[in-house]
C-alpha positions as CSV (number, residue, x, y, z in Angstrom):
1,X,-42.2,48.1,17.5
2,X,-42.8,44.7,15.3
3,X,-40.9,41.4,14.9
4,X,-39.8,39.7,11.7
5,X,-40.9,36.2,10.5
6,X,-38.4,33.3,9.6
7,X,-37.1,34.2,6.5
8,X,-38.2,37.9,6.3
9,X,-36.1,41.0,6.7
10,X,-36.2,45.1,6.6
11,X,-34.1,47.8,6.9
12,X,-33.4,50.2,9.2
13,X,-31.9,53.7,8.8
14,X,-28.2,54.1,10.5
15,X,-26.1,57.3,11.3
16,X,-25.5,59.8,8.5
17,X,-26.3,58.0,5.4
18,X,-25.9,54.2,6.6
19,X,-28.4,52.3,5.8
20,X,-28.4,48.7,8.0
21,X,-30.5,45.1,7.0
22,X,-32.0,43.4,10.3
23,X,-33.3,39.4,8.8
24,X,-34.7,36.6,10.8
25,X,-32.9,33.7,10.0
26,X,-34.4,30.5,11.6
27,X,-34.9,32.1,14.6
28,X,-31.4,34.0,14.5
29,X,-31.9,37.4,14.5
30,X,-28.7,39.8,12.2
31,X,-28.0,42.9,11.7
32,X,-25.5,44.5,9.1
33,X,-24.1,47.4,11.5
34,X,-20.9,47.1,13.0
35,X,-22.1,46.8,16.3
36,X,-23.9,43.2,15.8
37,X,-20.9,41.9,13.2
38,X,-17.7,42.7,15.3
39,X,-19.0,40.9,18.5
40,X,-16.8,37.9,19.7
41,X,-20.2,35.7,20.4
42,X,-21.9,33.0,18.8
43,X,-24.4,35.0,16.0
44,X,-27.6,33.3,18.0
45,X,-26.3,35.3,20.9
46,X,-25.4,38.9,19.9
47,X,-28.1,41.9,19.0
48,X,-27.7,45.1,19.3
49,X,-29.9,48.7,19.2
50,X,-31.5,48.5,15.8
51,X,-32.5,44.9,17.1
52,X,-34.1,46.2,20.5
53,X,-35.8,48.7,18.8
54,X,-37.2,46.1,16.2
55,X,-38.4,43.7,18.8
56,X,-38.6,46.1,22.2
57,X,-35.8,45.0,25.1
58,X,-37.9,42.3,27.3
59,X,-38.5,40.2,23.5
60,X,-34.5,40.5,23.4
61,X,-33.4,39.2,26.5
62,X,-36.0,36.5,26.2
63,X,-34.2,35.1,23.3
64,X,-30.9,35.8,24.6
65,X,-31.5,33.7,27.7
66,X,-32.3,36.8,29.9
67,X,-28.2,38.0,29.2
68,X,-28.9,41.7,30.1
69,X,-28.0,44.3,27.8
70,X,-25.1,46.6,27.6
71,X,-24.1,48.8,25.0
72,X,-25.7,47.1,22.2
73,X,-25.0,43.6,23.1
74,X,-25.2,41.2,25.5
75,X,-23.5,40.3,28.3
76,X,-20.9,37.1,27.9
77,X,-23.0,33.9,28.6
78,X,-21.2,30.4,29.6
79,X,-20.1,28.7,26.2
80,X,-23.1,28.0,24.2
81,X,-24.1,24.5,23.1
82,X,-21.4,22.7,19.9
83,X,-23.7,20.9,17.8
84,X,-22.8,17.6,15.9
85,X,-20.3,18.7,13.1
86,X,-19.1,21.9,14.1
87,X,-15.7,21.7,14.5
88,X,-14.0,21.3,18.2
89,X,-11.0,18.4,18.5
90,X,-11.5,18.5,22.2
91,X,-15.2,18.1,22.2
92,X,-14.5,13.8,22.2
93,X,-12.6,14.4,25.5
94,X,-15.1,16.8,27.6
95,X,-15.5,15.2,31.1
96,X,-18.8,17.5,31.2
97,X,-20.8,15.8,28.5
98,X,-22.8,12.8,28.5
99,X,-21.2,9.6,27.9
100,X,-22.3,9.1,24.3
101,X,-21.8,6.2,21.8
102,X,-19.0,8.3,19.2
103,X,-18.4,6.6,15.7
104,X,-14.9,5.9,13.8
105,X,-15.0,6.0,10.3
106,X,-15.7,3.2,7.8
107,X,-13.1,2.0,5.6
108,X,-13.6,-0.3,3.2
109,X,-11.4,-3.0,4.7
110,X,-13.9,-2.8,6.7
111,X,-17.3,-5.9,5.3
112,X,-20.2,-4.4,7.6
113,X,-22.5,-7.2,5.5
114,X,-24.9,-7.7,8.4
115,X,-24.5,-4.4,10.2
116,X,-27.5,-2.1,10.7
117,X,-27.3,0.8,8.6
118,X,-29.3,4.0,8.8
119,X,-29.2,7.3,7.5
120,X,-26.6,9.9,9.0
121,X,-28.7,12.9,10.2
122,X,-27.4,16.4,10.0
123,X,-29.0,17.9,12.7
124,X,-28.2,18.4,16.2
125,X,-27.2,15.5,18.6
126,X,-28.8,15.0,21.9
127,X,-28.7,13.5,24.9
128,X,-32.4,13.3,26.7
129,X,-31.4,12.5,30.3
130,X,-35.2,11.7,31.5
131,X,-36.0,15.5,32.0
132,X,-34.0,17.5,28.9
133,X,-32.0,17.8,26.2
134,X,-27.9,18.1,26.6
135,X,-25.2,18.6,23.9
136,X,-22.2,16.5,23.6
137,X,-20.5,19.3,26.1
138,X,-23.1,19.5,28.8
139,X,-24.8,22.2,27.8
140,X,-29.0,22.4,27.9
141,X,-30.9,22.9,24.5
142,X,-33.9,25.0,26.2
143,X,-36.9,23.1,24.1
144,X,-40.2,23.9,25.2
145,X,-42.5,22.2,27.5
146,X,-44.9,20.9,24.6
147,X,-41.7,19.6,22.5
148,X,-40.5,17.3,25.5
149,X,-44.2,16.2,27.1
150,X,-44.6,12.9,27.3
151,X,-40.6,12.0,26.6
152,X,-39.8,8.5,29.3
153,X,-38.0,9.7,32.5
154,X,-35.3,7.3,31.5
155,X,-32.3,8.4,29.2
156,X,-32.5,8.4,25.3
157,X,-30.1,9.0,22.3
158,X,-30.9,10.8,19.4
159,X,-30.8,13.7,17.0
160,X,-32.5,17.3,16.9
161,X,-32.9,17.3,12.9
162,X,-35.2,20.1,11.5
163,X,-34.4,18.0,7.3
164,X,-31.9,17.5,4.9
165,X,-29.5,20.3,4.3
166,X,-30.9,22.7,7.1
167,X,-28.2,21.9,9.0
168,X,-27.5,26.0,10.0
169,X,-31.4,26.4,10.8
170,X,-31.7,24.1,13.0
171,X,-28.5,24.8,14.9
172,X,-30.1,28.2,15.0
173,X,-33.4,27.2,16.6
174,X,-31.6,24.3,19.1
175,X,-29.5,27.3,20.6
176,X,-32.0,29.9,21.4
177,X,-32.8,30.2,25.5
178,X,-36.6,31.6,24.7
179,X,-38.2,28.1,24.1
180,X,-39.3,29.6,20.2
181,X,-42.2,27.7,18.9
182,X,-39.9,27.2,15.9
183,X,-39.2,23.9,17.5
184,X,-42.3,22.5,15.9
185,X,-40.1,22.2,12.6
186,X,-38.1,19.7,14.3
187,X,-37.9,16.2,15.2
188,X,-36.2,14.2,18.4
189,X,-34.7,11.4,16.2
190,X,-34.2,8.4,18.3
191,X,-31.5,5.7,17.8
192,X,-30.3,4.5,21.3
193,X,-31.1,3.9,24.9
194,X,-27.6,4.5,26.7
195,X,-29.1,3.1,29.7
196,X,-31.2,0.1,29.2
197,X,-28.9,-3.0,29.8
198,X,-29.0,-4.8,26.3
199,X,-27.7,-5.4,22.6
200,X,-28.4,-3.2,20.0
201,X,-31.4,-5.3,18.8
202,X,-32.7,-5.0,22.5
203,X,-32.5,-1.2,23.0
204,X,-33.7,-0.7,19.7
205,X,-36.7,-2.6,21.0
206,X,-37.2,-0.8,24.3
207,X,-37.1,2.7,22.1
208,X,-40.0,1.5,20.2
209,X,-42.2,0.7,23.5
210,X,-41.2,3.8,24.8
211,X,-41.6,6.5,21.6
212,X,-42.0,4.2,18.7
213,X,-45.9,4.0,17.1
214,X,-46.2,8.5,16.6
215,X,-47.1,8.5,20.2
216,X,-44.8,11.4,20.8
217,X,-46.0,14.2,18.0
218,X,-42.4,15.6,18.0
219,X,-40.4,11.9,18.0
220,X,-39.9,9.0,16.2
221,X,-37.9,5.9,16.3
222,X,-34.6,6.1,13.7
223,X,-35.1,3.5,10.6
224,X,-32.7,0.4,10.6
225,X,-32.5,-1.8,8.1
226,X,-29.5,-5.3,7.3
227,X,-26.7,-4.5,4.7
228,X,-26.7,-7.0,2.5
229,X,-23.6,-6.4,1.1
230,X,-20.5,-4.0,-0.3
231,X,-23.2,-3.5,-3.2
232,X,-26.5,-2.9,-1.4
233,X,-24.4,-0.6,1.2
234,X,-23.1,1.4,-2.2
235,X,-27.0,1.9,-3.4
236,X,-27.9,3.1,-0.1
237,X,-25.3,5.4,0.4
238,X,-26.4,6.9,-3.5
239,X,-29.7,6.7,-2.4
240,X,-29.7,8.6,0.8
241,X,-27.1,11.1,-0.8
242,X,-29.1,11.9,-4.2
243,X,-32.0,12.3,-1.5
244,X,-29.0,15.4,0.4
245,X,-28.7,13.3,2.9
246,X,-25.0,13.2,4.6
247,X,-24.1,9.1,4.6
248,X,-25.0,5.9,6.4
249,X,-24.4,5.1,10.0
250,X,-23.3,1.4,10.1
251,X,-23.9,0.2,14.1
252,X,-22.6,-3.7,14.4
253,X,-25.0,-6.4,15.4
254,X,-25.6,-7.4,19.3
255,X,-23.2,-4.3,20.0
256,X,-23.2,-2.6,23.8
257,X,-23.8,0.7,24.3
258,X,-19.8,2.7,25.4
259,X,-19.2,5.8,26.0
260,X,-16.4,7.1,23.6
261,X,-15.4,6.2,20.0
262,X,-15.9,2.9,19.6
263,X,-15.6,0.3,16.2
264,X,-19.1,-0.7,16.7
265,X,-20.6,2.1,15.0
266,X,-19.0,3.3,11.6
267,X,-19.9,6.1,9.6
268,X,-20.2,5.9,6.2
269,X,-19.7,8.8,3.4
270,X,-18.5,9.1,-0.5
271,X,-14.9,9.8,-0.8
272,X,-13.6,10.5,-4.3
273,X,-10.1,9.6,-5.5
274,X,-7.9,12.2,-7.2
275,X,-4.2,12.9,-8.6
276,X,-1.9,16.0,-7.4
277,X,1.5,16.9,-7.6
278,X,4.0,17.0,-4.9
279,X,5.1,21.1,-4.2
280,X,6.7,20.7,-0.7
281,X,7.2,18.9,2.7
282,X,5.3,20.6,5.8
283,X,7.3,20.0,8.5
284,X,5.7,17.4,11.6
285,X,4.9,18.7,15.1
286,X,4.7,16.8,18.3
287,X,5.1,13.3,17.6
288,X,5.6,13.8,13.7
289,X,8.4,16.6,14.9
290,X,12.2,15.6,12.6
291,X,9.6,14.2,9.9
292,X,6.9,14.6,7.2
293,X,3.9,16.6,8.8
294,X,2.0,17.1,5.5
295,X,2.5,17.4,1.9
296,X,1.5,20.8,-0.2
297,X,0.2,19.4,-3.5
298,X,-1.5,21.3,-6.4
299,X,-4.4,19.5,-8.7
300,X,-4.8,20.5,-12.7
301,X,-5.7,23.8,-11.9
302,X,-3.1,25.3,-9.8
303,X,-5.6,25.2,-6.2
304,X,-3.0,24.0,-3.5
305,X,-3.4,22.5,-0.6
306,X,-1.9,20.0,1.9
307,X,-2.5,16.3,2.5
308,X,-1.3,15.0,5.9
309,X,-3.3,11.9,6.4
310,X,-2.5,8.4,5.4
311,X,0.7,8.6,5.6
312,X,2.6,4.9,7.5
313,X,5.8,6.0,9.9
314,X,8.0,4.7,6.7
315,X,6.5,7.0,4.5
316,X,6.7,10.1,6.9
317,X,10.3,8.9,7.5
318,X,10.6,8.9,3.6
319,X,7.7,10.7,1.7
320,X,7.1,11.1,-1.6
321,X,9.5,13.2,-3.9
322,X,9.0,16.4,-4.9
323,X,7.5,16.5,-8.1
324,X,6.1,13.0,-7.5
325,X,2.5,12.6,-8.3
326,X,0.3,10.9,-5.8
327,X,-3.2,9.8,-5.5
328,X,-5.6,11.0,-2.6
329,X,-9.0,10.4,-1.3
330,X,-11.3,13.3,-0.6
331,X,-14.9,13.7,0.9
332,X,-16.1,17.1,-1.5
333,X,-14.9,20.3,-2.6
334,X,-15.1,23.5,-1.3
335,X,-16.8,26.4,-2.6
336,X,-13.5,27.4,-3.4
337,X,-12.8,24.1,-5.2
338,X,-10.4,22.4,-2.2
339,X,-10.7,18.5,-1.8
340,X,-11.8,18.3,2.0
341,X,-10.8,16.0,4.1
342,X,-8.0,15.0,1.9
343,X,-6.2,11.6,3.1
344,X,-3.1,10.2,1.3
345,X,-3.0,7.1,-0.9
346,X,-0.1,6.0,-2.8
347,X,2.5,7.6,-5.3
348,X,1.1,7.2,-9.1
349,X,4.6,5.5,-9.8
350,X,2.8,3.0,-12.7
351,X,2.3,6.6,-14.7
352,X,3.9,5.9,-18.3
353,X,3.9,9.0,-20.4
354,X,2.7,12.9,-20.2
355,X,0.7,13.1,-17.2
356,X,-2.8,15.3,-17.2
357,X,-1.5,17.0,-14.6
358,X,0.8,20.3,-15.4
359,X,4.5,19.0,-14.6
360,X,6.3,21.4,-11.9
361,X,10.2,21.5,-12.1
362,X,11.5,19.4,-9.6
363,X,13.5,21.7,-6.3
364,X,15.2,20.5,-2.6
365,X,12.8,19.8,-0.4
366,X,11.9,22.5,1.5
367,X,11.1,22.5,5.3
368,X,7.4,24.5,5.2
369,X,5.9,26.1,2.3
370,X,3.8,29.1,4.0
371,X,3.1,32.8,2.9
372,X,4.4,35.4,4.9
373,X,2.9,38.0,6.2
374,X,-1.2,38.8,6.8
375,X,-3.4,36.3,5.3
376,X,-7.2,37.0,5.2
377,X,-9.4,33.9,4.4
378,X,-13.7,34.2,4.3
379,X,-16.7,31.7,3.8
380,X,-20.5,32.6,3.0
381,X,-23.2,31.2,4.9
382,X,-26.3,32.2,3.2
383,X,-26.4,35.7,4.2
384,X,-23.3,36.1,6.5
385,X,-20.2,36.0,5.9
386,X,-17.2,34.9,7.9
387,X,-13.5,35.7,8.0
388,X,-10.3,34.6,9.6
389,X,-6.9,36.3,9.3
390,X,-3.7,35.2,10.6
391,X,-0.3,36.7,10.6
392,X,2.6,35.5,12.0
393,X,5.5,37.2,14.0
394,X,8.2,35.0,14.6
395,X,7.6,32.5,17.1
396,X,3.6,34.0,17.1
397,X,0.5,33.6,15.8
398,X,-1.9,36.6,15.8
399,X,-5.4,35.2,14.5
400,X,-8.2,38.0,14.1
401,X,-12.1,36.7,13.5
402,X,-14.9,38.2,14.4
403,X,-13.4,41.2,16.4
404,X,-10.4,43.9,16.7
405,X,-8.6,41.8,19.4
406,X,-6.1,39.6,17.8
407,X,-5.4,36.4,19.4
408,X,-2.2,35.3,20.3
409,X,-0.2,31.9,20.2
410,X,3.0,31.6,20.8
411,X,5.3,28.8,19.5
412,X,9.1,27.3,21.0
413,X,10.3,28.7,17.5
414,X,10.2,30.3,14.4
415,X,10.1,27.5,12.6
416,X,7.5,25.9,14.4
417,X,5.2,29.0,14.5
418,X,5.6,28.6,10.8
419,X,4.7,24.7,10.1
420,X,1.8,25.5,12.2
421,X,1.1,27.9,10.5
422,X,0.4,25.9,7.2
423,X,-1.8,23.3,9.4
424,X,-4.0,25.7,10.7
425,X,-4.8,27.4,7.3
426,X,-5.4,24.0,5.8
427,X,-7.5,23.3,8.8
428,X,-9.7,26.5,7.8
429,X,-9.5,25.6,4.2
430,X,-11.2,21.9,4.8
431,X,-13.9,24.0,6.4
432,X,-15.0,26.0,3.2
433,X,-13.0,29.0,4.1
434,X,-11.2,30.6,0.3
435,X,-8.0,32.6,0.7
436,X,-8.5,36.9,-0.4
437,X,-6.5,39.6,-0.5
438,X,-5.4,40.9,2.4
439,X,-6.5,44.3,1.1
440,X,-10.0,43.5,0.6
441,X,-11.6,44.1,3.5
């Protein structure tokens, strides 16, 4: 009986010839068998018999929140804590949470020359009510009795941020129930205090008395400094990204603290403009439904995608024509070399000549350009790797990820089921997913 340390790993012998990989990932314990990779949980919750007889039972439910064992994995646990970034469109709307300050987007219509700006953490946001740490949803972040002593009884907002692009690490340490001493590789970040009655300048103020000075070993007070302009905020911004940092955090001057999104506080991040040509109309749902729910364009190389941002009413009433070309905004690509984020601009119609792009013969506008049959889409994360397939059955959806039991959504139509269809794939592509073969699993 042993353990592993963060960032070490052995192997274990299976059944028959199977040989199986247990690693310790920031306080995330894997496993290669079948057992620990088909479970429908969250990877910081799942283990399974190569990882009890690693680290002995009582060390496994101690991690796992005291969830008692059952054939190799633990029982189902109340939904675990959503971090900052990971994707969930109904996370804004969650009565449960606490009423946190949300940002919009900057755009640069937008001057913020006398805004505060600061860097945009990638950690873990969190809500210190005056006795612990919540997620946007509610849900406790079990820190350990030295991380939190000495924290003021009154509430604070902040970040769990364990450095620059260790984003998955330090989700991986915030969500584990057995208080791990990893959490001296973090820091409580600090930029708020929802409930002292003031402007930003005044709260700002009141954090410092409270946390500022390194009297806290495991908190500091968030760095705030005046824009000075569209050129100092571009320097900044190159600045804190050459540094892998994620963007700028723009909060406006004498601002209240609101629960919800609000246009005092602007995020800030490099979008890159780009050219692609017009394939295909994706057909709206709900309010877009009779119009233009997204474009399918294709860049230089062939890699498609769709664009359904940007777009005014007129131009959903009247998009762009096939074989148009048309300019887009994007945040980064994809391992798999897809713009994400991709938000519509303008047609290129002031294009004289050949175009760098590969010309596509022009066709009727098509309703939804979607594949059918089973799709199979994955995405690396270090060493674990993800997948998602979806086929659809007529007016159905059956989605597969992370376990045999398909999951099922059913549609008013086939033709909805299929404009969906493209939406959701997009939705997956935007999050680093790549399309394979269907055969290749």
């Amino acid at each position: 009986m042993g353990d592993l340390a963060d960032g070490e790993q052995t192997q274990v012998n299976g059944s028959g010839s199977s040989v199986y990989t247990l690693k310790n990932s920031g306080g995330v314990y894997s496993c290669t068998c079948p057992a620990w990779a088909h479970q429908s949980l969250g990877i910081e919750r799942r283990t399974c018999k190569h990882l009890r007889a690693l680290r002995g039972d009582d060390a496994e439910k101690e991690r796992l929140g005291g969830a008692e064992l059952l054939s190799g994995r633990p029982a189902r646990a109340p939904k675990p804590p959503r971090a900052e970034g990971e994707a969930d469109a109904a996370a804004d709307d969650d009565d449960d949470g606490p009423p946190l300050l949300l940002a919009h987007k900057w755009e640069a219509t937008i001057d913020i020359t006398g805004w505060w700006l600061s860097e945009k953490l990638d950690g873990v946001r969190a809500y210190w009510d005056g006795t612990q740490f919540l997620s946007r949803l509610g849900n406790k972040f079990h820190a350990p009795p030295w991380f939190t002593e000495g924290l003021p009884k009154t509430p604070l907002d902040g970040e769990l941020w364990g450095g620059r692009k260790l984003f998955q690490r330090t989700v991986g340490i915030v969500k584990r129930q057995d208080q791990s001493p990893l959490w001296k590789d973090l820091l409580y970040v600090v930029f708020d205090a929802p409930s002292f009655d003031g402007t930003f300048e005044e709260r700002m103020a009141h954090v410092e008395t409270q946390v500022g000075g390194g009297v806290h070993a495991y908190t500091r007070v968030h760095a705030q400094e005046p824009c000075l302009g569209v050129d100092h905020l571009k320097e900044e911004l190159a600045r804190v990204e050459g540094l892998g940092g994620e963007g700028l955090m723009a909060r406006r001057p004498k601002s209240r603290y609101e629960a919800g999104r609000s246009n005092s506080l602007l995020k800030v991040k490099t979008f890159h403009d780009a050219e692609a040509r017009v394939l295909g109309h994706v057909a709206g749902m709900g309010r877009h439904k009779g119009r233009l729910g997204a474009l399918l364009v294709a860049l230089a190389d062939g890699t498609k995608f769709n664009v359904g941002t940007g777009f005014s009413d007129r131009e959903r009433e009247s998009p762009p024509e096939i074989g148009s070309l048309i300019t887009f905004r994007y945040q980064e690509l994809s391992d798999g070399g897809v713009p994400r984020f991709p938000t519509y601009v303008a047609v290129r119609d002031d294009v004289k000549g050949p175009s760098r792009l590969v010309p596509v013969a022009k066709a009727a506008p098509v309703a939804v350009v979607a594949p059918a049959g089973r799709r199979r889409f994955e995405m690396q994360d270090g060493d674990t790797r993800y997948f998602w397939e979806i086929v659809q059955d007529g007016a159905k959806h059956r989605a597969r990820f992370g376990t045999f039991e398909a999951k099922v959504k059913k549609y008013e139509s086939d033709g909805e089921a299929q404009a969906a269809l493209a939406t959701r794939i997009q939705e997956k592509l935007e999050k680093g997913f790549v399309e394979v073969s269907a055969d290749d699993d």
